[in-house]
Each structure stands twice: as C-alpha cells, then as structure tokens.
N, C-alpha and C positions, 0 to 999 in steps of 0.2 A: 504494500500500500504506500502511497505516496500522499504529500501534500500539492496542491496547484495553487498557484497563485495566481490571480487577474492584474490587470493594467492597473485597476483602482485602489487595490494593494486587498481585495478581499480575500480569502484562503479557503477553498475547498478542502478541507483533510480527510484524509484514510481513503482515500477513492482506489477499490479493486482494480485492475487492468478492465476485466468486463464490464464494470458498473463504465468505466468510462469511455469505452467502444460504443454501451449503447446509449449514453449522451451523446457522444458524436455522431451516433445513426439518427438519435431524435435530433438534434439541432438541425440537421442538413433536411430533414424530411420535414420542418417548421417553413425554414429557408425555401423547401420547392415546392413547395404548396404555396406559398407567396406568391413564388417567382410566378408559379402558374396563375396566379390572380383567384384562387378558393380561397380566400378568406373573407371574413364578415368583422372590419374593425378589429375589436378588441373580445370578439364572443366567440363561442367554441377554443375547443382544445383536442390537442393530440396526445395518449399517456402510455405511456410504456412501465412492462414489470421492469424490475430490477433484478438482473439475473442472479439467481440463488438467494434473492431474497421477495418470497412466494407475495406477501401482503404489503408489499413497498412500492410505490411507481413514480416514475416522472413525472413530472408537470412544466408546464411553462408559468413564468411568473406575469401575476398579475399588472394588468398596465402595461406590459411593453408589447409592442406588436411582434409579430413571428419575424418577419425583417429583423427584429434584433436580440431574438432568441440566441444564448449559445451553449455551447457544452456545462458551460460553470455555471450559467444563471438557470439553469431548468432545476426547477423545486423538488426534492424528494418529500415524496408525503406517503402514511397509510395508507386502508382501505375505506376510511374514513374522510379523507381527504385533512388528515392533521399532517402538519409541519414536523417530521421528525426529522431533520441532520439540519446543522446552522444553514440559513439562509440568509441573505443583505435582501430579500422578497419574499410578499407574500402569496397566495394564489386567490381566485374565485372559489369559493367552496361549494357553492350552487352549482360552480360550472362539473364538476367532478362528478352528480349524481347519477348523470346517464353514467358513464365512463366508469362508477366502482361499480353499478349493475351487471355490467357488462364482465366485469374482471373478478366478481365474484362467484357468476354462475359459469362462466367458462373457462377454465383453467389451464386448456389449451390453446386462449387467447394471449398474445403478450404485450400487441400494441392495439390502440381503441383511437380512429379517426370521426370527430364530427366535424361537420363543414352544412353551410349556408348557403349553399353556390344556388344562385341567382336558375341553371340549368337546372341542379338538384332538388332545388323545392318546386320547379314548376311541374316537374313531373309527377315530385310526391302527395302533389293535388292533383292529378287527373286519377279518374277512376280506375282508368286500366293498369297504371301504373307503369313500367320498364316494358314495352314492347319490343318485340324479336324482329325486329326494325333494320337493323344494323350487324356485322360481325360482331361489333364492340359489345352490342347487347346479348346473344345470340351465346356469347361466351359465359354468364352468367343464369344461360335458360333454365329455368323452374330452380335456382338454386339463390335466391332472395325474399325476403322478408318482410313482411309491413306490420308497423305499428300506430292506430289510429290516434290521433290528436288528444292530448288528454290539457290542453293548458300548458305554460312554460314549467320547464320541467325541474319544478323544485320540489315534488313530494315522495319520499322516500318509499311510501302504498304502492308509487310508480314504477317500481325499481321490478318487482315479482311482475309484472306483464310485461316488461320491456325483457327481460329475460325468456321470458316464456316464448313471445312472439319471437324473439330470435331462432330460438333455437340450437341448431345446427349449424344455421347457415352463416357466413361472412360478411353479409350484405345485407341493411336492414334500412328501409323507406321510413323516415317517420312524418310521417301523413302531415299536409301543410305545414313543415317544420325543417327537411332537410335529411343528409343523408348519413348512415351510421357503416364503420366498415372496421374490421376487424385482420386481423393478421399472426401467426405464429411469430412472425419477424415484421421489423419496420419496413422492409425491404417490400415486404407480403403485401402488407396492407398500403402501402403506396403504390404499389402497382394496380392495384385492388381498383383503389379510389381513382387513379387516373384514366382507368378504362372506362368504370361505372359513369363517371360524371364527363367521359368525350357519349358517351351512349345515350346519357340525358341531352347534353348538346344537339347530337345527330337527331335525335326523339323531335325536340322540339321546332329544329327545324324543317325537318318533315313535314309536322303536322301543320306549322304555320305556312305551309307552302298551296295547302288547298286540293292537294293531287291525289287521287286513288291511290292506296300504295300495295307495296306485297310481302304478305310471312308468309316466311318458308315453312314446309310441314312441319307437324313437330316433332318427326323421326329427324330429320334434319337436323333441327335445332336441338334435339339433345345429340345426335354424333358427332355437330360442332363442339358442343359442352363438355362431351368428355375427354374429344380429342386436345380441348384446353387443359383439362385438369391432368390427365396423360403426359402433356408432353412439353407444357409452357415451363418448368422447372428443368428437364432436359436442354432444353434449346437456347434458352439464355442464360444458364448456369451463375445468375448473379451477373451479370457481365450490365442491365439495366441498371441499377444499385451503382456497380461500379462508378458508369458511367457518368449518373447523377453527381456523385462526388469528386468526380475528375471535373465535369462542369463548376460546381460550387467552388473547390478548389483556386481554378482562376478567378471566377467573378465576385464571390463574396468570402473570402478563405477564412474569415475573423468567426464565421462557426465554430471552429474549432476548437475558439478559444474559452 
C-alpha cells in the first residue's frame, strides 16, 4: 500500500495497487461519458465495488462535474452511501439509492451507470420501449429491463422493485427517468451504455422520421443477440477499454491523477 498525494497537497493513504486500477478505470469512464456529452449537470452517478472489499464502492464527489472527476477525488463510501476513508469531498446520498439497490441484490455486478441522456429518457417514455430497430438494438434483444416511474428516486421501499425489475439483466429502462446499466467490469458497462444509448439515438430518429420501418424476425434478432454475447468478448479482447485510455491519455491525462 502506498500513500498519493495530489497537486493541492491532499493524501490519499493505504490505497491497494487494485483499489487504484479501479479508480483509474472509474475516473476515465467519468471523463468518456462527458466526453461523449451523457451527462445531466451535476445528477447521476457512476459507482464501482472496491475490489476485495464486497460492501465499499466509488463514488464521484459531490459538486464537481465528471470533467473533473479523478482517480484521488472519487469518494469511497459503504452500502449505505457513508463516507468511510478520509475525503477533502462529500457525495449526494440520494444520489447512491438506485446504485446501492443495484449493488446489493447483484453481486455479480461491480460497476452501476445512471445517465439522463436526452436519447435515453425519450425512449424510456415510449410504450414500446428499445425496439429491434437497429444492430445496436438488436444486440440487446429481449435481454432489458423496465422499471415504471415511481417519483424521484429517494425512497428506500424503492430499492426491492428496482431490484426485482432488474433482474438478471444489465440493462434497465427507468420509465420517464432514464437509463440504468450494469457491468462485471467498468470496461462492461461502458461498452454496455454506449451501445444502449447510440440504439436510443438511432430509435429516435427513426421514429421522428415518419417512415414505415422494418424488425427483423425474432429468430433473427435473438441469433444476432447471442452471436453478441458469444463473441463480443473474443473479438475485442479489451482492446475498446484500451483504446478509450490511450485516447484520455493525450487529451485529458490529469484523470489519473
């Protein structure tokens, strides 16, 4: 274990080699969700376990935008959403109730993405919800989730149906509110969310287009589905991940920090 110190002269101590891998994974997946323009101000949050430690997760601190999210400033907290290791921040604790639902009842979840996106809630108000519209969609066919509107989400009653509604799956619509996405790795669930929400994109404008359109059977659309879950792990061995950080790297490398 090591101590880190920041520019401001603040000191991170005892930080594992892992716990600070997957800071570094969460900071840069703050960063590209910016970059890609999913974010809503200063609401929602992105939280990750802390490896080998089951009931501890990331957070981002409250008040600063993902733009200036970094390795040291991401908040360790409970299941709870309590402050447990020194921080110079504090977090949202409202913000965390979807997010400890989620990291309670699935435990081979490790990262939990909500987002706002402007694409993602139009969809999660239409009736039909994610249609098989698209490859992008197509890749997720019959393997997402919905949870109906229940009011902003501060009450903890909430937590057992937003579970429940999940599920199994990785991908969860919350009805007039935006999108939920889950992942074993940060890597997972970024990939996850940036399929999910070009598929809302495409969705949307589709539909705003006025045109007949066509889904494909739904033998189809599930031998697309599994040839994704078959084979998308083979095929870019991380090499997407990589990439992301080879990008960050030159244009905003102060993640790291």
């Amino acid at each position: 274990m090591e101590n880190l110190q920041r520019d401001d002269g603040w000191t991170l101590p005892d930080v594992e080699q892992s716990e600070w891998e997957a800071r570094t994974d969460l900071a840069a997946c703050y960063r590209m969700v910016a970059r890609l323009g999913m974010t809503d101000l200063l609401s929602n949050h992105i939280s990750l376990r802390v490896p080998g430690e089951d009931r501890h997760f990331l957070l981002n601190p409250f008040g600063l935008f993902y733009e200036e999210v970094t390795a040291t400033n991401l908040v360790k907290v409970d299941i709870e959403g309590n402050i447990v290791s020194e921080s110079a921040f504090g977090i949202n604790p409202a913000g965390f109730v979807i997010h400890s639902a989620v990291h309670k009842g699935r435990h081979d979840v490790a990262c939990v993405i909500h987002t706002h996106t402007r694409a993602g809630v139009a969809v999660s108000c239409q009736r039909n919800g994610l249609q098989p519209l698209s490859q992008h969609a197509i890749r997720y066919y019959n393997r997402i989730a919905y949870h109906d509107y229940e009011g902003v989400a501060l009450d903890l009653d909430e937590q057992e149906r937003l579970v429940e509604h999940l599920g199994t799956h990785n991908i969860m619509f919350l009805r007039n509110h935006g999108l939920l996405v889950c992942g074993a790795t940060v890597r997972e669930a970024f990939e996850r969310l940036y399929y999910i929400e070009m598929a809302c994109k495409i969705q949307v404008d589709i539909l705003s287009a006025g045109e007949e359109v066509i889904l494909p059977s739904h033998d189809v659309c599930e031998k697309t589905a599994r040839q994704y879950e078959e084979n998308s792990d083979s095929i870019l061995a991380g090499r997407d991940w990589v990439a992301v950080l080879r990008l960050l790297d030159q244009m905003s490398p102060d993640f790291r920090k």
